[in-house]
N, C-alpha and C positions, 0 to 999 in steps of 0.2 A: 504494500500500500504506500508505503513512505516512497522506494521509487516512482511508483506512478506521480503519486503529488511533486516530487522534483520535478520529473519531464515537465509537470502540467508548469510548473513556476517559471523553471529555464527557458521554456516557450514563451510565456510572457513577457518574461525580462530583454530576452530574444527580441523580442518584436512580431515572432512568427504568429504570435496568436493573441487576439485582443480578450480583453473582459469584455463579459458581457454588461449590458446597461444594469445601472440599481433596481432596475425596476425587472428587470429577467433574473436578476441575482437573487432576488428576494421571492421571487416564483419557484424558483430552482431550489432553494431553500424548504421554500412551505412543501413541498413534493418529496423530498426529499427526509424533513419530518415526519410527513406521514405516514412514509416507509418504514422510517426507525421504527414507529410508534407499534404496526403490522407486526415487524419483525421482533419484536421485542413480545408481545403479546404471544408470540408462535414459538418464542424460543430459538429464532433462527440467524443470530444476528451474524454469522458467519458466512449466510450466503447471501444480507444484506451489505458488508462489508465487500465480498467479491462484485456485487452492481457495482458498487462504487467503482471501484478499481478498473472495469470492464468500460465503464464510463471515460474515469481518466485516459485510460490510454487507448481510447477511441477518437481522443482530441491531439490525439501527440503521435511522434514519429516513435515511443517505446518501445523497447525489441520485446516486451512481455506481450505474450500474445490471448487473448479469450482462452482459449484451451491452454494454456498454463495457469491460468487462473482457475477455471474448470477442477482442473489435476489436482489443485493445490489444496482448491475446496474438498476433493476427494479425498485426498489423503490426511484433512482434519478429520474427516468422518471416520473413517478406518481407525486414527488416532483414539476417538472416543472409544468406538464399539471395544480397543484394545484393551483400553482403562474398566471397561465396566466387564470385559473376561477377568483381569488381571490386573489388581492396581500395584503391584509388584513385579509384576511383569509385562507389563505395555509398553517400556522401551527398550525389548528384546527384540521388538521386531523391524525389520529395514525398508524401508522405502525408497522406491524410485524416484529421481531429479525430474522436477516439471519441464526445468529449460535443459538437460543432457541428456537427459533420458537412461542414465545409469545406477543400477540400484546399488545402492550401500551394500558393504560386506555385514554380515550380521558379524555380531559379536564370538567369542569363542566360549566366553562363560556368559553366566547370565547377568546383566546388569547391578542386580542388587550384588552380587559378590564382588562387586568389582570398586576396590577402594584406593588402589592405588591410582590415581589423577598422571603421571607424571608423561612426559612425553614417550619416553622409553616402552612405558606400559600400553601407551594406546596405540603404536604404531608394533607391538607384537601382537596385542589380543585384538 
Protein backbone atom coordinates (compact mmCIF):
# COMPACT_ATOMS: atom_id res chain seq x y z
CA UNK A 1 0.00 0.00 0.00
CA UNK A 2 2.72 2.42 1.14
CA UNK A 3 4.38 1.88 -2.55
CA UNK A 4 1.26 2.54 -4.26
CA UNK A 5 0.64 5.83 -2.33
CA UNK A 6 4.57 6.89 -3.25
CA UNK A 7 3.87 6.26 -7.17
CA UNK A 8 0.55 8.16 -6.43
CA UNK A 9 2.71 11.32 -4.63
CA UNK A 10 5.93 11.01 -7.11
CA UNK A 11 3.40 11.53 -10.00
CA UNK A 12 2.08 14.48 -8.44
CA UNK A 13 5.04 16.13 -7.52
CA UNK A 14 6.03 14.99 -11.15
CA UNK A 15 3.68 16.94 -12.73
CA UNK A 16 2.55 13.74 -14.52
CA UNK A 17 -0.79 13.64 -12.62
CA UNK A 18 -3.00 16.48 -11.27
CA UNK A 19 -5.21 16.51 -8.19
CA UNK A 20 -8.26 16.28 -8.59
CA UNK A 21 -10.74 19.44 -7.66
CA UNK A 22 -11.90 19.98 -3.75
CA UNK A 23 -14.95 19.37 -4.70
CA UNK A 24 -14.03 15.42 -6.41
CA UNK A 25 -11.62 15.08 -3.58
CA UNK A 26 -14.22 15.30 -1.07
CA UNK A 27 -16.77 12.99 -3.25
CA UNK A 28 -13.94 10.52 -3.52
CA UNK A 29 -13.62 10.63 0.18
CA UNK A 30 -17.42 10.26 1.01
CA UNK A 31 -17.24 6.81 -1.21
CA UNK A 32 -14.71 5.97 -0.06
CA UNK A 33 -16.05 6.05 3.72
CA UNK A 34 -18.62 4.38 2.89
CA UNK A 35 -16.72 1.44 1.85
CA UNK A 36 -14.68 1.49 5.10
CA UNK A 37 -17.97 1.66 6.80
CA UNK A 38 -19.28 -1.89 4.60
CA UNK A 39 -16.06 -3.38 5.02
CA UNK A 40 -15.78 -2.94 8.45
CA UNK A 41 -19.35 -4.00 9.39
CA UNK A 42 -18.37 -7.57 7.17
CA UNK A 43 -15.12 -7.81 8.74
CA UNK A 44 -13.27 -7.45 5.47
CA UNK A 45 -11.08 -4.75 5.68
CA UNK A 46 -8.21 -6.46 3.99
CA UNK A 47 -9.95 -6.72 0.67
CA UNK A 48 -11.09 -3.10 1.23
CA UNK A 49 -7.47 -2.03 1.76
CA UNK A 50 -6.49 -4.01 -1.79
CA UNK A 51 -9.54 -1.60 -3.79
CA UNK A 52 -7.54 1.00 -2.41
CA UNK A 53 -4.24 -0.18 -3.66
CA UNK A 54 -5.92 -1.42 -7.10
CA UNK A 55 -7.06 2.08 -7.35
CA UNK A 56 -3.62 3.77 -6.78
CA UNK A 57 -1.80 2.03 -9.14
CA UNK A 58 -4.46 2.35 -11.80
CA UNK A 59 -3.44 6.01 -11.69
CA UNK A 60 0.22 5.56 -11.92
CA UNK A 61 2.85 3.91 -14.07
CA UNK A 62 3.57 1.06 -10.66
CA UNK A 63 5.06 -2.04 -11.78
CA UNK A 64 2.41 -3.64 -8.92
CA UNK A 65 0.01 -5.07 -10.89
CA UNK A 66 -4.09 -6.08 -9.99
CA UNK A 67 -3.18 -9.68 -9.63
CA UNK A 68 -0.37 -9.12 -7.27
CA UNK A 69 -2.57 -7.44 -5.35
CA UNK A 70 -5.14 -10.26 -5.83
CA UNK A 71 -2.16 -12.82 -4.78
CA UNK A 72 -1.36 -10.88 -1.97
CA UNK A 73 -4.85 -10.78 -0.78
CA UNK A 74 -4.79 -14.47 -1.17
CA UNK A 75 -2.10 -15.26 0.67
CA UNK A 76 -3.40 -13.02 3.98
CA UNK A 77 -6.36 -15.47 3.64
CA UNK A 78 -4.25 -18.62 3.64
CA UNK A 79 -2.37 -16.76 6.53
CA UNK A 80 -5.58 -16.74 8.72
CA UNK A 81 -7.03 -20.14 7.93
CA UNK A 82 -3.01 -21.15 9.12
CA UNK A 83 -3.45 -19.22 12.42
CA UNK A 84 -6.99 -20.68 13.36
CA UNK A 85 -5.32 -24.67 12.39
CA UNK A 86 -2.28 -23.60 14.23
CA UNK A 87 -1.58 -20.69 16.33
CA UNK A 88 1.87 -22.24 16.87
CA UNK A 89 2.33 -23.38 13.87
CA UNK A 90 1.16 -20.88 11.20
CA UNK A 91 4.52 -19.65 10.32
CA UNK A 92 5.67 -23.00 9.40
CA UNK A 93 4.25 -22.73 6.30
CA UNK A 94 5.97 -20.85 2.93
CA UNK A 95 4.52 -18.86 0.56
CA UNK A 96 4.95 -17.90 -2.97
CA UNK A 97 6.21 -14.13 -4.09
CA UNK A 98 3.30 -12.01 -5.71
CA UNK A 99 6.00 -10.12 -7.90
CA UNK A 100 8.61 -13.50 -8.45
CA UNK A 101 6.64 -15.99 -8.34
CA UNK A 102 9.14 -18.10 -6.18
CA UNK A 103 8.17 -19.86 -3.07
CA UNK A 104 10.09 -19.60 0.16
CA UNK A 105 12.05 -22.64 1.28
CA UNK A 106 10.05 -23.97 4.21
CA UNK A 107 11.89 -24.14 7.38
CA UNK A 108 13.95 -27.24 8.44
CA UNK A 109 12.47 -27.30 12.06
CA UNK A 110 9.42 -25.90 13.00
CA UNK A 111 9.24 -22.21 13.93
CA UNK A 112 8.52 -22.35 17.52
CA UNK A 113 11.83 -24.26 18.03
CA UNK A 114 13.75 -22.05 16.43
CA UNK A 115 15.50 -19.45 18.93
CA UNK A 116 18.41 -18.90 17.73
CA UNK A 117 17.99 -15.33 15.55
CA UNK A 118 21.57 -15.16 14.32
CA UNK A 119 22.55 -14.88 10.64
CA UNK A 120 24.56 -18.18 10.64
CA UNK A 121 21.38 -19.95 11.82
CA UNK A 122 18.92 -18.61 9.37
CA UNK A 123 20.94 -19.14 6.27
CA UNK A 124 21.53 -23.01 7.41
CA UNK A 125 17.94 -23.92 8.60
Amino acid sequence: MFDAQAWYVRDVIMGSLSLPSIEEIKAHSEKWGVAEGEALAKRDVKTFQANYVKELIGLTDCPVTPQMVDETLQMGSDWDKHKELGIMSYRDHPFRSAVTGSLAPEHQMPWIQQFDDSLESYLTH
